[in-house]
C-alpha positions in Angstrom: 182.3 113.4 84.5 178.7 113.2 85.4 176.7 116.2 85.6 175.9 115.5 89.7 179.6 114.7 90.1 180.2 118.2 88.3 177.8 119.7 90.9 180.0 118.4 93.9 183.1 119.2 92.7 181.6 122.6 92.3 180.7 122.9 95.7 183.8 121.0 97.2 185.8 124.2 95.3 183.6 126.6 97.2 183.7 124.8 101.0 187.8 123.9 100.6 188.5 127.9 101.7 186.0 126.8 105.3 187.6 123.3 105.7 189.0 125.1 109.0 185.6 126.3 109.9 184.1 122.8 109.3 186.3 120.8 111.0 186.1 123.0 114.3 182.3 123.5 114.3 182.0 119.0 113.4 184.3 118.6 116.5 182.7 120.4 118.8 179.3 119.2 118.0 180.8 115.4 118.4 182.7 116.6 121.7 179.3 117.2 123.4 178.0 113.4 122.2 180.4 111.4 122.2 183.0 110.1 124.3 187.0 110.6 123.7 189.5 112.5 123.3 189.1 115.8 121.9 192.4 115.9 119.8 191.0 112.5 118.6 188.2 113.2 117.4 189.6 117.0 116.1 191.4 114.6 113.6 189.3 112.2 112.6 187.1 115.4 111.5 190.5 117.1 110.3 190.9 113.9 108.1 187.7 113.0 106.8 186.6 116.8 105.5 189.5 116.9 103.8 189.4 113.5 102.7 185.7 114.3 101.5 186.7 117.5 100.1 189.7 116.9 98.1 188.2 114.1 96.3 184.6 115.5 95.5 187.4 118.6 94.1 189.2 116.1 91.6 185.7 114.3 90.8 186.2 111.0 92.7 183.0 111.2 94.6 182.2 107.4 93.8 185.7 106.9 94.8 185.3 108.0 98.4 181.9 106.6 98.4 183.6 103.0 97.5 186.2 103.5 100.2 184.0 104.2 102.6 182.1 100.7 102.2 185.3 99.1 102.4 186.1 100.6 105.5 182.8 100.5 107.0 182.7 96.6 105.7 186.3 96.2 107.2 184.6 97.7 110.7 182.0 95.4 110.8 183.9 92.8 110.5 186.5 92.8 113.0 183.5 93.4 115.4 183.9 97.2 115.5 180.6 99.1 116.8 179.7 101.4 113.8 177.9 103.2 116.2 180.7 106.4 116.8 180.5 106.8 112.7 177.0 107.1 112.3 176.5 109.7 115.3 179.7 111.5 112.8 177.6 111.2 109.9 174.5 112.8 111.3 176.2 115.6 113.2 177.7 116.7 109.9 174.9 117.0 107.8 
């Protein structure tokens, strides 16, 4: 394991106890930007911290960077506006 994916599963170990508190402070941030419903977007937060989290935890962080490409690519693709996911992306870090 590298020493910077040593790092992230470090701090992946110390966040997992605040998932909770992550996931509710992401979604309501996207709730007052973004259009849909709330229980929606509560678990497409809900599923991509601990998505993010459990993975940085096992050191697979170039893992979930790979599948994110192939889902962003996959997007693209069939025309999807990556739009939504970018505003996600900012508003969490």
């Amino acid at each position: 394991m590298s020493g910077s994916s040593e790092i992230l599963k470090q701090v992946a170990e110390h966040l997992l106890p605040h998932a909770d508190e992550l996931v509710e402070a992401w979604t309501a941030a996207l709730i007052e930007v973004q259009e849909g419903q709330p229980d929606e977007i509560r678990a497409y937060c809900r599923g991509t911290v601990d998505t993010l989290l459990g993975r940085l935890a096992r050191g697979e962080a170039e893992a979930f960077l790979r599948s994110e490409e192939q889902a962003a690519l996959a997007a693209a693709q069939a025309g999807s506006s990556l739009q939504p996911i970018a505003i996600a992306i900012r508003l969490m870090g």
